[in-house]
C-alpha positions in Angstrom: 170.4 218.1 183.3 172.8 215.3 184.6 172.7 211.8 183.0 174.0 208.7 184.7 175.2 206.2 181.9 176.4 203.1 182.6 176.8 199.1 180.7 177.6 195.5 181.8 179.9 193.7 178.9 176.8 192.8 176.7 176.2 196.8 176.1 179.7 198.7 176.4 180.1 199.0 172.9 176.3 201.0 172.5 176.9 202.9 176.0 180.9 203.8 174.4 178.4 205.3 171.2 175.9 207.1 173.3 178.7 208.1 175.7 180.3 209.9 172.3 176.7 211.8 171.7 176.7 213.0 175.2 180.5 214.4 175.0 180.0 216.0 171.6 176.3 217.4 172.9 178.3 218.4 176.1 176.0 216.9 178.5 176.7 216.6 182.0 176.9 212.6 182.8 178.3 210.2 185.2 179.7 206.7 183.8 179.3 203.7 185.9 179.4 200.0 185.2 182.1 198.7 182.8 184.4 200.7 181.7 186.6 198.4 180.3 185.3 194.9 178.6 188.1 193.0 180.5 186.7 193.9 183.6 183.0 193.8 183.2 180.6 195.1 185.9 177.3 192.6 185.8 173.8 194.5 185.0 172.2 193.5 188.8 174.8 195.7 190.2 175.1 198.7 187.4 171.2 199.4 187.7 171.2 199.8 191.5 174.0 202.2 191.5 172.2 204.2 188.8 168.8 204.0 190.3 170.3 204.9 194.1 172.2 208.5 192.2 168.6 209.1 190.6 166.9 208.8 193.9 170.1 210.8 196.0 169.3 213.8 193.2 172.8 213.7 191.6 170.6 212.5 188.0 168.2 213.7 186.7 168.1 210.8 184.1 169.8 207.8 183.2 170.6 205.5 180.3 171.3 201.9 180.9 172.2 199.2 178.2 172.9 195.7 178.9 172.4 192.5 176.6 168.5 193.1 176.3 167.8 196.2 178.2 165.6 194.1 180.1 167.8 193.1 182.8 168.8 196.9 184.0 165.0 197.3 183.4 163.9 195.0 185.7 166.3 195.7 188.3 166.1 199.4 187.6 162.4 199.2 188.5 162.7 198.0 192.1 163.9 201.2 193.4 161.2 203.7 194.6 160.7 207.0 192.1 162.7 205.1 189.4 160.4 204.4 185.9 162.8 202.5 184.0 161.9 202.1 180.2 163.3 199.3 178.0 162.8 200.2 174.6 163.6 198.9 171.0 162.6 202.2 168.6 162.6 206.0 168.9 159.1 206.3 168.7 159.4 204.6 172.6 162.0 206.4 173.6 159.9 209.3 172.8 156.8 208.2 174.1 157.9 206.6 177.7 158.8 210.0 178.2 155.9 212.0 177.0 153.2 209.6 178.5 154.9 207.5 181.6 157.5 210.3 182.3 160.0 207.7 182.3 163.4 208.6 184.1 165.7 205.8 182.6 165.8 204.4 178.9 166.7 200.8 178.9 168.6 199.1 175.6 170.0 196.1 173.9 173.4 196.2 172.9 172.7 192.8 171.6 169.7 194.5 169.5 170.5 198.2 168.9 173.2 199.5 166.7 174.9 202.8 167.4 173.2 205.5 165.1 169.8 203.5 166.5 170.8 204.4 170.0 172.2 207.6 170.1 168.7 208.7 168.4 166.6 206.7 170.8 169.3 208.8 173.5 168.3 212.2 172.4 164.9 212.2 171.6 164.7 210.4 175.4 166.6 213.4 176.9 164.6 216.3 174.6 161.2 215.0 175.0 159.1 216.7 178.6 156.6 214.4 180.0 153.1 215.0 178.0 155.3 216.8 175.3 152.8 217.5 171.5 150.2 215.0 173.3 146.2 216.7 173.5 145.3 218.5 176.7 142.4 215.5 177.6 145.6 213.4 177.0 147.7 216.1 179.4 145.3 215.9 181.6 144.4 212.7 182.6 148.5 211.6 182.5 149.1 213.9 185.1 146.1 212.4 186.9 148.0 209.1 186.6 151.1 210.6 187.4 149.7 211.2 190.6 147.4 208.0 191.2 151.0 206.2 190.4 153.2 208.0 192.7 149.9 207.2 195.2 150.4 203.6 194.6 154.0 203.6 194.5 154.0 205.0 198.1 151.3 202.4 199.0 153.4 199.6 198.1 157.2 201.1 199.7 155.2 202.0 203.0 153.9 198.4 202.9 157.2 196.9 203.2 158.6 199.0 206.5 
């Protein structure tokens, strides 16, 4: 699995953390945004750059942190296939990947402190879409899976 992680100002300190766990873990990841707090990259044009090496298959996942989260969220979310997540606890980092099969965890450097994210980091990378949920649950969130990437083309063939 490759991992694109990347930060504006507000959330190099948390990516520099998470960046640590994916070293020491030995995960294969791109950087992007700022790498340097005296030369900040702003959120509105980190999340693109993630988002567009998601969709070109060169990450399978990504991690994003700006002041809120929300920001790279929102941003994140406008690119087709991308299901940006911006979450606050592990339990939603585990479960906007086991029932919305989310491809990008959002945080708050403003909000999260390191031990925090590095946990909300891993259990988003270990954790398989429908992972310990009941097969009704399986089920129907492949059903929406599908209804959703229905929509999702609805909406992107709208706009040609």
């Amino acid at each position: 699995m490759k991992v694109v992680i990347g930060s504006d100002k507000s959330g190099f300190v948390l990516k520099e953390a998470v960046k640590a766990y994916l070293k020491e873990q030995q995960y294969d990841f791109i950087e992007i945004g700022t790498t340097d707090p005296r030369s900040p990259v702003p959120f509105f044009e980190v999340a693109p750059q993630a988002a567009e090496l998601i969709q070109a298959g060169e990450a399978d996942k990504g991690i994003l942190i700006c002041g809120t989260g929300m920001g790279m969220a929102q941003v994140a979310n406008k690119y087709r296939s991308i299901r940006a997540a911006c979450v606050e606890s592990v339990y939603a980092a585990r479960m906007c990947r086991a029932i919305n099969d989310s491809n990008m965890l959002c945080m708050g450097g403003w909000l999260i402190g390191a031990e925090m994210g590095i946990e909300m980091s891993k259990v988003f990378l270990e954790t398989e879409f429908t992972q310990g949920l009941e097969e009704w649950r399986q089920k129907h969130l492949e059903n929406a899976k599908k209804q959703f990437a229905a929509l999702e083309g609805r909406i992107y063939l709208e706009e040609k």
